[in-house]
C-alpha positions as CSV (number, residue, x, y, z in Angstrom):
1,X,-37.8,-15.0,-1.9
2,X,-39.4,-12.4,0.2
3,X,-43.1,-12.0,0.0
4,X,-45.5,-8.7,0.4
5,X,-46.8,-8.5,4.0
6,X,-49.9,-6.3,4.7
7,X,-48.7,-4.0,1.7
8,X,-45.2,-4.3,2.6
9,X,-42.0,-5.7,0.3
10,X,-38.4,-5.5,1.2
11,X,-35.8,-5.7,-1.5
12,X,-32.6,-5.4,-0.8
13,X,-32.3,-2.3,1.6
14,X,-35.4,-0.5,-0.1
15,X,-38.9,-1.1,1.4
16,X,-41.7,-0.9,-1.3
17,X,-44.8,0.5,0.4
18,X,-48.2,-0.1,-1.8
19,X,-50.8,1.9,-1.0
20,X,-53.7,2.9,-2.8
21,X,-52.7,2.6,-6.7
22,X,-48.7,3.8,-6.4
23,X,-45.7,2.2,-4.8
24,X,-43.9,4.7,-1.6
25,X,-40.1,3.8,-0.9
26,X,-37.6,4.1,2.6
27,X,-35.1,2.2,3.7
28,X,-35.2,-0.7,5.2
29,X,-33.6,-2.7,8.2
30,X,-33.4,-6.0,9.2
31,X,-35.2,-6.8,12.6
32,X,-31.9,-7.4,14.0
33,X,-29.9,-3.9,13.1
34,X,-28.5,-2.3,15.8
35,X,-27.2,0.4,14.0
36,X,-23.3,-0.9,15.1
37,X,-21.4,1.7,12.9
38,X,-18.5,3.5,13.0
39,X,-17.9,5.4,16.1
40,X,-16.1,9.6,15.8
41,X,-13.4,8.2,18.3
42,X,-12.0,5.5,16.0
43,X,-8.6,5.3,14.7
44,X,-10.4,6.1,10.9
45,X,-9.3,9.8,9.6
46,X,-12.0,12.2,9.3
47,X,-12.4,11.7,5.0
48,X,-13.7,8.4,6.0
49,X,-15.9,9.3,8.8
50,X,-17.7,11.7,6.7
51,X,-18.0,9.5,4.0
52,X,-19.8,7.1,5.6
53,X,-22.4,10.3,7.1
54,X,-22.5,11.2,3.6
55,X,-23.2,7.5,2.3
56,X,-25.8,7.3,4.8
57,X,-27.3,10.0,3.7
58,X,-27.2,9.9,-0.1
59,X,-28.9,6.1,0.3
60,X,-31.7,8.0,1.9
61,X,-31.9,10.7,-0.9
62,X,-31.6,8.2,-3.3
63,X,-34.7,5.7,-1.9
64,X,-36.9,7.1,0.2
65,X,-40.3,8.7,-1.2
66,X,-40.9,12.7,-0.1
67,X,-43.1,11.0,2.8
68,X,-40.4,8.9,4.4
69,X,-37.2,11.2,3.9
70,X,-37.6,13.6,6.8
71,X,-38.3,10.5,9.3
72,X,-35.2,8.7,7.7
73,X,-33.0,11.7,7.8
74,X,-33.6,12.4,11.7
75,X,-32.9,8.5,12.4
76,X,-29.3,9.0,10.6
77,X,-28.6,11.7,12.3
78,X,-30.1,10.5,15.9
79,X,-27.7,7.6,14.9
80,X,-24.4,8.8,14.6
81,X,-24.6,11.6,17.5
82,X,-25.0,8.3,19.8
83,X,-21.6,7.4,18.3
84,X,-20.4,11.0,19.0
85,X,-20.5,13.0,15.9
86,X,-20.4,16.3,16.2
87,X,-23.6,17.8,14.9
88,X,-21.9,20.9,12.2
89,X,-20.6,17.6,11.1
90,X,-24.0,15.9,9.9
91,X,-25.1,19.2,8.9
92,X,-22.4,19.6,6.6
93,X,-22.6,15.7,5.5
94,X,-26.2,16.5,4.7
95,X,-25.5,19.5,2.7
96,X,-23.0,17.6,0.5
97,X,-25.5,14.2,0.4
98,X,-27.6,17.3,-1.4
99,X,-25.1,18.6,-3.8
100,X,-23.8,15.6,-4.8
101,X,-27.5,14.1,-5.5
102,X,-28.9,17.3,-7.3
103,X,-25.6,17.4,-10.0
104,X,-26.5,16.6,-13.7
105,X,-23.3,15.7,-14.7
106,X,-22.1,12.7,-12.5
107,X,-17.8,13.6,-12.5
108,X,-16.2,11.0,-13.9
109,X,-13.9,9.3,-11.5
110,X,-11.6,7.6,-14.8
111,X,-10.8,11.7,-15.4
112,X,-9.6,12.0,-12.6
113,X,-5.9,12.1,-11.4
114,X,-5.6,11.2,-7.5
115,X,-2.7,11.8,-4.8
116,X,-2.5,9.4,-2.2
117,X,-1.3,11.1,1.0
118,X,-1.4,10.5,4.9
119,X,-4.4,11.4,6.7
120,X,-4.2,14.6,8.7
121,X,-5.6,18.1,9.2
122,X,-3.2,19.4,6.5
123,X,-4.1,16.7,3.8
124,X,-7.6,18.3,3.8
125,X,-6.3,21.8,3.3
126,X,-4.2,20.4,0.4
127,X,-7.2,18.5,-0.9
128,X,-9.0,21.9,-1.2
129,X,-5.7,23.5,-2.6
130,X,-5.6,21.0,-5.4
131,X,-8.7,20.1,-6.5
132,X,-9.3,23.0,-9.3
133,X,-6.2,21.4,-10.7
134,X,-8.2,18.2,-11.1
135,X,-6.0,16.3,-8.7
136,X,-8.3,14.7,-5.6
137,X,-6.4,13.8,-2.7
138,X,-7.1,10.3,-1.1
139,X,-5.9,8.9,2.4
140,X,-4.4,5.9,3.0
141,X,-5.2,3.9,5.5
142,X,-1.9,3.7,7.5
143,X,-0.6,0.3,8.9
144,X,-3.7,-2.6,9.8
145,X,-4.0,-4.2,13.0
146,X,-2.3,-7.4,11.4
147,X,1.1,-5.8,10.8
148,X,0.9,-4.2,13.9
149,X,0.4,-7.7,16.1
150,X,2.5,-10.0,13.8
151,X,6.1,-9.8,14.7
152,X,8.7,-8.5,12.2
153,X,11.1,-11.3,10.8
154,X,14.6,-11.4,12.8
155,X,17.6,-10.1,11.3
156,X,20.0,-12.5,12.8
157,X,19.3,-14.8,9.9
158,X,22.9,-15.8,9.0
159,X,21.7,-17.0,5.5
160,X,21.3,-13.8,4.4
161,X,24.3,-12.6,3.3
162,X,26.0,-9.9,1.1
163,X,29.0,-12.5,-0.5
164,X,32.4,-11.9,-2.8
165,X,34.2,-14.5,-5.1
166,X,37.4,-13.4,-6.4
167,X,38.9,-14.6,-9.6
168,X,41.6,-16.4,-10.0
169,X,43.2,-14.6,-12.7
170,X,42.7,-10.9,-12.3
171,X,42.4,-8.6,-9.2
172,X,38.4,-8.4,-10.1
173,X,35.8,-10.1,-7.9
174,X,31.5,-11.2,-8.2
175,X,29.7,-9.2,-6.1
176,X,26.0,-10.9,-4.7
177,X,23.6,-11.0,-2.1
178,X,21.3,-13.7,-1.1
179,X,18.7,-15.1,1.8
180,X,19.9,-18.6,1.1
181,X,23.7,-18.8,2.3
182,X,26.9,-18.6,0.5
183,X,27.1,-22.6,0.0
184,X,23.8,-22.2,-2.0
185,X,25.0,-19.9,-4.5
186,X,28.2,-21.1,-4.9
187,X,26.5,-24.4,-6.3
188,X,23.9,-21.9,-8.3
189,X,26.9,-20.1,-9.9
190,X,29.0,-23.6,-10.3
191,X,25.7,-24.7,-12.1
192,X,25.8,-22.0,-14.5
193,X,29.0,-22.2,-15.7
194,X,28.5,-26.4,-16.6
195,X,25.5,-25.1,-18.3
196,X,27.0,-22.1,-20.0
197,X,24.6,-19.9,-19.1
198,X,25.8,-16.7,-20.3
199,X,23.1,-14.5,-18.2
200,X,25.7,-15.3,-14.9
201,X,28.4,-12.3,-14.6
202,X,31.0,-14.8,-13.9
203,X,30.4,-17.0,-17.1
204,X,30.7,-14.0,-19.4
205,X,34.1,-13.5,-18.0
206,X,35.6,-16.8,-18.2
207,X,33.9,-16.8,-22.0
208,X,35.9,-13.3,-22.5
209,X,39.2,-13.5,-20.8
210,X,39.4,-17.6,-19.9
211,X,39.9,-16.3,-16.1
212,X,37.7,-18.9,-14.1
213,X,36.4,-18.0,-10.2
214,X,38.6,-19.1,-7.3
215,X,36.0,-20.8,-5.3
216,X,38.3,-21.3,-2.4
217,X,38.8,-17.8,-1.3
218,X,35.1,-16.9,-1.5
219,X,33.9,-15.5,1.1
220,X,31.1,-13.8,3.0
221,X,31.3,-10.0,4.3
222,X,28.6,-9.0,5.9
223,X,25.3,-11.5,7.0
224,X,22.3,-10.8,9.6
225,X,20.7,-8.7,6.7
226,X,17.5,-7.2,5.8
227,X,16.1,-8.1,2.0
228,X,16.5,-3.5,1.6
229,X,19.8,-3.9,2.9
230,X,21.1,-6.6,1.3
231,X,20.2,-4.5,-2.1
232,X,21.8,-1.3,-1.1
233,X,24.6,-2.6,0.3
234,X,25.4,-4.7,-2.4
235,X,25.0,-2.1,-4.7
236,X,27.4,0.0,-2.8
237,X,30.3,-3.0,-2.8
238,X,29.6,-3.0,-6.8
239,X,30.3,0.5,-7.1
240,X,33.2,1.2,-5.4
241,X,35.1,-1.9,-6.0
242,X,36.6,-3.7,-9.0
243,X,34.3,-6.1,-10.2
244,X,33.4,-8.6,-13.2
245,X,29.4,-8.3,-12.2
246,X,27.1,-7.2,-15.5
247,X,24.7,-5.2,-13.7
248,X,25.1,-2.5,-10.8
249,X,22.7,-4.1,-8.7
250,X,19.1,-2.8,-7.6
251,X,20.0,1.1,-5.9
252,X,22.6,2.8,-8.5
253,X,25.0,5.0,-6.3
254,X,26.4,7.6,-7.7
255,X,30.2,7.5,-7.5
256,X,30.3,10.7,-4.7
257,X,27.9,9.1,-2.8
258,X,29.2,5.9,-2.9
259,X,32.4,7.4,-1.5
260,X,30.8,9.4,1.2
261,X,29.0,6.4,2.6
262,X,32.6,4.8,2.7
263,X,34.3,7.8,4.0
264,X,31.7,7.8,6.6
265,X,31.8,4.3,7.4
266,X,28.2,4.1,7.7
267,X,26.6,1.0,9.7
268,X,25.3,-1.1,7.3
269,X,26.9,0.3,4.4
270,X,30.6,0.6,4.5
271,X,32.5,-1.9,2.9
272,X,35.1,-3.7,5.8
């Protein structure tokens, strides 16, 4: 609980000055700030950088009393030109900190629609573009340092797999993909059809035409996949081969595609 000091109370980051019979405000700091913010050369995009200026400034709008305001104003900006901003920049960041504090009718951030772009030069010209359309553009904040240091999984895995299991009496086959191995399934799809479950492709045909799977000539063709891949190539053995499978799987090719990518014999895709 802090305590007043010679006329002196912080609270929070507001300093409450008494003197005479009325209370003065300004910001305050801890003994130990050292102003460590962030510096113009970081990897942030611009939006940000003058969003923090402009957050800096607005808390100083916000709290300090007419007395304190010029003094706090000159610290910000004698702060963030010893990190290298440019000074039309803390000019302008000032000017907005103005704006926004002087408006009567706060904009409601709920009515607003937002597009969510990368940061660049051109994403501020679009954000000016757009914005009497009521659409606010809004960088994202590309990759963090943790994707970029943690290795990306291998795709030698030999458990994931794009699989087929023919039937035994018609030329149709089941279609699947998986990240656990073919002998895994097999005893997932055996499973199914003890239990009936009629939510497995290869139980709703046996229950329709009394065909049951040939086990013995499934087989695996193609493994070393990526979870993306696995879908889309999966997909593309459903559409452009016989098949007793309920569903086309999670990318719906149409069927010219579908045929280009086997004309092509794309990597990846292309059934062999």
């Amino acid at each position: 609980m802090e305590i007043e000091s010679h006329g002196h109370l912080p609270f929070l980051d507001t300093e409450i000055i008494r003197r005479d019979s009325k209370a003065l405000f300004r910001v305050y700091r801890k003994p130990t700030n050292k102003d460590d913010l962030l510096h113009f050369y970081s990897a942030h995009n611009e939006r940000t950088k003058v969003g923090v200026v402009i957050g800096f400034f607005l808390r100083a709008l916000r709290i300090c009393s007419r007395e304190f305001l010029e003094d706090e104003i000159l610290r910000i900006k004698s702060t963030f030109r010893a990190l290298c901003y440019p000074e039309g920049l803390l000019s302008n960041s000032l000017r907005k900190a103005r704006d926004i504090r002087q408006r009567k009718n706060p904009i409601n951030r709920k009515d607003k629609q937002f597009l969510i772009v990368p940061g660049s030069d051109f994403s501020r010209l679009l954000g000016d573009a757009v914005r009497p359309l009521g659409l606010e553009v809004v960088n994202d904040t590309g990759k963090r340092i943790k994707q970029l240091v943690t290795p990306t999984s291998s795709i030698t895995n030999n458990l994931s797999i794009i699989y087929k299991i023919p039937c035994g009496g018609c030329e149709k086959s089941y279609y699947g993909e998986s990240y656990r191995g073919l002998e895994t399934r097999i005893k997932e799809h055996k499973a199914d059809l003890r239990h009936h479950r009629l939510s497995n492709a290869m139980v709703n045909h046996v229950e329709q035409e009394g065909h049951l799977p040939d086990w013995q000539q499934a087989e695996i063709i193609r493994k070393g996949l990526r979870k993306g891949q696995r879908k889309v190539i999966e997909a593309l053995y459903i559409s452009t081969n016989s098949n007793i499978n309920q569903k086309v799987g999670n990318i719906k090719w149409t069927k010219y595609t579908a045929e280009y990518a086997k004309m092509r014999n794309c990597p990846n895709t292309a059934p062999t």
